[in-house]
N, C-alpha and C positions, 0 to 999 in steps of 0.2 A: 504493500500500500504506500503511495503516493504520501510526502510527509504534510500536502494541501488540507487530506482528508480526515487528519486525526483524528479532531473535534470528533465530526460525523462519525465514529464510528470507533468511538470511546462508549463504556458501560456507562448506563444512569438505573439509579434506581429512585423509584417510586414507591410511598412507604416503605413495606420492606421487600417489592419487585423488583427482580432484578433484568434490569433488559439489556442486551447483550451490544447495543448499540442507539444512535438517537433519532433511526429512522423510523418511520411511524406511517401504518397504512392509515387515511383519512375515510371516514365510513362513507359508502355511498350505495344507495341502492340499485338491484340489479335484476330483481323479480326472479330468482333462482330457485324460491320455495314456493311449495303447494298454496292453490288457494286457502287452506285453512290455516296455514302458518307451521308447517312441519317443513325439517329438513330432507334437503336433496342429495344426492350424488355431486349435482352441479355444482350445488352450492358449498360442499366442502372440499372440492375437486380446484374450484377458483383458487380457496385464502389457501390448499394445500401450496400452488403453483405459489403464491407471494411471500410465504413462507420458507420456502426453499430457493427462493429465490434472492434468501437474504435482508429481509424486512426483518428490524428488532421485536416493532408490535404490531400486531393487527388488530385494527378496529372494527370488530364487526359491523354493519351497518345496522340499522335500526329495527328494533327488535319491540313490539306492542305488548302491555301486559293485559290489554283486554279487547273487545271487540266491540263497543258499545257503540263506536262515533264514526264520523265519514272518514271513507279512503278512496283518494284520489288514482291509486296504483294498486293493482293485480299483487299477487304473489308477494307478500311481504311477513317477516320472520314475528311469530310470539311464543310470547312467553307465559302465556294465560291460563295456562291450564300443564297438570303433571303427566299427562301423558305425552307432551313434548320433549321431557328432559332427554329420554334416549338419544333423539334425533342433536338436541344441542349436547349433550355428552361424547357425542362422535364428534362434531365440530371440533369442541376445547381439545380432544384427546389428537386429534389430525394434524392440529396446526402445532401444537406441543411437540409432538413427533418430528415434523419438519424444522424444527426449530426455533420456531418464533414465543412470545408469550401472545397472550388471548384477551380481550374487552369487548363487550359488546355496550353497544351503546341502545341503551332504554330510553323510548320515547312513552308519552303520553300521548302521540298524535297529531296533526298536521292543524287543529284550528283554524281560523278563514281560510289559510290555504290548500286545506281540501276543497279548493276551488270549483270544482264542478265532480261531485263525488260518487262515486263506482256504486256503491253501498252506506247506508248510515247517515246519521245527519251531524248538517256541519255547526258545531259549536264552537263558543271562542267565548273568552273573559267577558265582552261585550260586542253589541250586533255591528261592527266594523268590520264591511266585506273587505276580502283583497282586493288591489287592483294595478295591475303592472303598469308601468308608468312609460310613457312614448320613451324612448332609447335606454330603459330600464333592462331590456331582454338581452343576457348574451349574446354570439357569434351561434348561429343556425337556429336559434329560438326565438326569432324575429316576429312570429307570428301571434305570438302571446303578447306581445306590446300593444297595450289599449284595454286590455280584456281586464272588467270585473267581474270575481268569482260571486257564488251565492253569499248571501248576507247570512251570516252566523247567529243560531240562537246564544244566548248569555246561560251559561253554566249557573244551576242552583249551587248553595253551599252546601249541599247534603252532597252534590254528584261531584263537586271538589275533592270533600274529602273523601267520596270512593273512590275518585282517581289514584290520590294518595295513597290506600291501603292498596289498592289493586297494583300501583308502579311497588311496594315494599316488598310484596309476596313475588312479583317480575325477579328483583334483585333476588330474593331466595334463590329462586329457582335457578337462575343464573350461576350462583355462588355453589348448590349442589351440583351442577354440572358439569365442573370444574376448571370453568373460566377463570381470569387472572384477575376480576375487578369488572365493572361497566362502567360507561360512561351517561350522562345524565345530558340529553337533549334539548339544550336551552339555547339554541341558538335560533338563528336568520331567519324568526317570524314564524316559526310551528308554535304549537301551544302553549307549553312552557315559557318558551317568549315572551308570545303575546301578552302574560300576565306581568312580563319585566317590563313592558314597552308602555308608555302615556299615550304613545299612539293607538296603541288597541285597549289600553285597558282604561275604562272608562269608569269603570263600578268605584260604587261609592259605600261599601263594605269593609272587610277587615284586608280582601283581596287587591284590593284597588286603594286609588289617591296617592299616598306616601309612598315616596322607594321602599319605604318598611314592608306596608303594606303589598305591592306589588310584588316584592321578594319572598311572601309569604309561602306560596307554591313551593317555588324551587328550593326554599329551607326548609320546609314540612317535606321534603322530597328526600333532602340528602339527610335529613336527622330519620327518617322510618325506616327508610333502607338501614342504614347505619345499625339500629336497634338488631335489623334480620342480620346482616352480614357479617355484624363485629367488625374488631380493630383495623384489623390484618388485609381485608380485603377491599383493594383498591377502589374508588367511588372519585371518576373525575366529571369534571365539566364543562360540557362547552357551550360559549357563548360567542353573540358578538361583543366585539369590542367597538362598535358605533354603528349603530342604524342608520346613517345617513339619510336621514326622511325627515322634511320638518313635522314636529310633533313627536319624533321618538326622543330615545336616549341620543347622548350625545359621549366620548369619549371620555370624557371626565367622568359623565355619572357610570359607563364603562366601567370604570377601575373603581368607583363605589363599590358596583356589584362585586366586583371580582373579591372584594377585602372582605365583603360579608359572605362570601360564599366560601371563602380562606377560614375566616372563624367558625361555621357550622362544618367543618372538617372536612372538606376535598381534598384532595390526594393531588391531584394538577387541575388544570385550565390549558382548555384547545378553545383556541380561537374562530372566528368565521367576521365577516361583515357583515352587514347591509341585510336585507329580507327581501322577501318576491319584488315586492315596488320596487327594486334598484338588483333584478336579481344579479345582474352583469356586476356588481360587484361581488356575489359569492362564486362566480366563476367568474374570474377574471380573464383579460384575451391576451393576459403577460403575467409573469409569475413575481412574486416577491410583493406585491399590492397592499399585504395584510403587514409586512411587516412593523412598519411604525404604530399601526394596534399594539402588536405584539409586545412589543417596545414597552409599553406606555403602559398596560398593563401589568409585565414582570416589573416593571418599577413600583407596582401597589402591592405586590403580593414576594410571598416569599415561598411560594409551592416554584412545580416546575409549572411551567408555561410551552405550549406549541404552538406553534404556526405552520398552518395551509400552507398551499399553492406554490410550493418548492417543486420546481422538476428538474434544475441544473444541482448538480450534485457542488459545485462551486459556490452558487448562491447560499446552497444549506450552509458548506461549512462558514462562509463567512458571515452569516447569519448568527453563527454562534460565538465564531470566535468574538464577536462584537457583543454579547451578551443578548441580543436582541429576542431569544429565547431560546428554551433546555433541551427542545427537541423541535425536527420538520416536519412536517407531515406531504401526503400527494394522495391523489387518486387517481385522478386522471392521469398522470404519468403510470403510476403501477400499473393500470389497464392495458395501456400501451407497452409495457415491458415490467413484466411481474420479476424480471432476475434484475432490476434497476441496482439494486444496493449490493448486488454481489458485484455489478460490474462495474459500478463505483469503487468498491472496498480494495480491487483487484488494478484499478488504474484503466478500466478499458472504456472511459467515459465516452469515448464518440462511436463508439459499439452500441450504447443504448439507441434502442429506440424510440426517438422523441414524440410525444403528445404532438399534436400541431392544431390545440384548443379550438378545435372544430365541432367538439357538443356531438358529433354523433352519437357515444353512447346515454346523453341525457334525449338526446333528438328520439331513439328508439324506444328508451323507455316511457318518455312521458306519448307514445301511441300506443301502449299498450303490449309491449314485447319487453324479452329480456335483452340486456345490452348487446350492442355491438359496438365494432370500435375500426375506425378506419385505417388506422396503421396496424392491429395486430388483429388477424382473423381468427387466431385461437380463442377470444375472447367468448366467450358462451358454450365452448364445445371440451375445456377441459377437461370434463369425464373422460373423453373418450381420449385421452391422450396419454398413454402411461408415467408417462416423465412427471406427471402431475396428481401420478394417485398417491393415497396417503401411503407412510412409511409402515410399513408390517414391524411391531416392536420383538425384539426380540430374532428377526432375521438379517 
């Protein structure tokens, strides 16, 4: 290894995880599981391939602990029920095997921006529809620009706090299955959000008004789980670090949250930007975008901190060498080349092959299919590739 990449590809540990480097898969859905929420072949066939391919952690994408409310997207992972654990106990065991450590990240749900929803209805803090904003839309998701979703009923406080219990018993079952930790869903305008943001949260309850108030959710979130998982087991978060919408948070109150979310005991903080109305800032058409977030953030907190939208392995490390944060994350690049980090760690940087932030794999899923990806055509066919089935322990 090249002496550029040390940073990148130094151990960090999280509580007491130990992760074997500072690379970090960024969760992103990919419609790989059944419609009822069980696991696939595909789907542990994908994170087997990024795991062996040299990623320290993998983040599982978003994983539901009930089935009450709208979803915008097919095939999506839960956790709601105990005859899933099987299906998620092969995942955590798969990707361990490969060599990586394991998080899945728990949602509560997509809020207004189950925009125009498959099944279920759409709820949210208060009745503020989404509504993507004219040059709001990434690169090949142009056609969403202008479009508001359905207007959101307003969550009682009785079905709050079944949310609550219902995401604590998620993290259980998470924690029997023998993941590394999850991560907690507070980011770019899903539900959990919504309740952090003055722009959707309008209530005039214990849930709404004051950042106190607002932060309610996602503190009643990480102290329930906490109570199920104990000390030991990792519980991070992610947020934005600035909604960039007049009416939401702003960067300052940003690093509010992150310090009250540091005292109700996170393990880290993953970053994200902006929400649907500005979604071109959560996929960016250039990389390194979030950093000054990032920044601004580990300067309020004293967990580890990550940042998105890393796909030059150069950027990551100077990223850190700079302090700017503890680890990088990518998706869109791992999609593009799941062995990224080995062939970074190895010096064969212009061997990867590069993303070229064209959305096609968001372009496929959000019609209703599971990913594709225009530079790497293995991307949905992993099962059927041996190089990518899990390891057999013990041979």
């Amino acid at each position: 290894m090249g002496a550029t990449l040390e940073k990148l590809f130094e151990p960090i540990k999280i509580n007491k995880l130990e992760v074997k480097n500072r690379v970090c898969y960024a969760p992103t859905g990919k419609s790989h599981f059944t419609e009822d929420g069980y696991m696939t072949d595909q789907a542990i066939c994908y994170y087997v391939a990024r795991a062996k391919g040299g990623t320290g952690l993998l983040i599982v994408e978003v994983c539901l602990p009930h089935t009450k409310y709208a979803r915008p997207l097919h095939r999506l992972l839960g956790c709601w029920d105990d005859s899933q654990l099987a299906g998620l106990r092969n995942l955590a065991e798969a990707i361990h095997a490969a060599g990586a450590k394991a998080v899945v990240q728990e949602s509560l749900g997509f809020g207004s921006q189950a925009m125009f929803p498959i099944r279920g209805e759409v709820v949210a803090p208060s009745d503020v529809p989404t509504s993507i904003q004219k040059g709001g839309a990434p690169r090949g998701l142009q056609y969403m620009e202008g479009v508001t979703g359905t207007t959101p009923r307003p969550l009682t406080k009785v079905e709050i706090v079944e949310l609550e219990d219902a995401f604590a018993l998620g993290a259980e079952r998470l924690m029997k299955a023998g993941f590394d930790g999850l991560e907690i869903h507070g980011c770019h305008g899903y539900l959990i959000a919504e309740f952090l943001s003055p722009y959707s949260n309008k209530r005039q309850d214990e849930y709404g008004g004051s950042l106190e108030n607002r932060l309610r959710l996602a503190l009643n979130l990480l102290k329930k789980s906490r109570e199920k998982v104990g000390a030991d087991f990792v519980i991070g978060f992610r947020m934005s670090g600035d909604e960039h919408i007049e009416g939401g948070y702003d960067l300052e109150e940003g690093q509010k949250i992150a310090r009250e979310i540091e005292k109700a005991g996170a393990d880290y903080i993953h970053i994200s930007s902006g929400r649907y109305e500005v979604m071109n800032l959560m996929l960016p058409d250039k990389e390194g975008t979030m950093l000054q977030e990032a920044r601004a953030i580990k300067e309020a907190v004293k967990l580890p901190v990550i940042c998105p939208n890393i796909h030059d392995p150069l950027t990551g490390e100077k990223a850190l060498q700079e302090g700017m944060a503890d680890m990088v994350s990518l998706s869109r690049g791992l999609i593009a080349d799941p062995a990224w980090a080995n062939k970074a760690r190895e010096g064969r940087i212009k061997e990867i092959n590069r993303c070229i932030l064209c959305n096609t794999c968001l372009k496929t899923l959000f019609s209703g299919f599971t990913i594709r990806c225009a530079v790497n055509p293995e991307v949905g066919w992993e099962r059927f590739i041996p190089e990518y089935h899990p390891p057999i322990r013990g041979r």
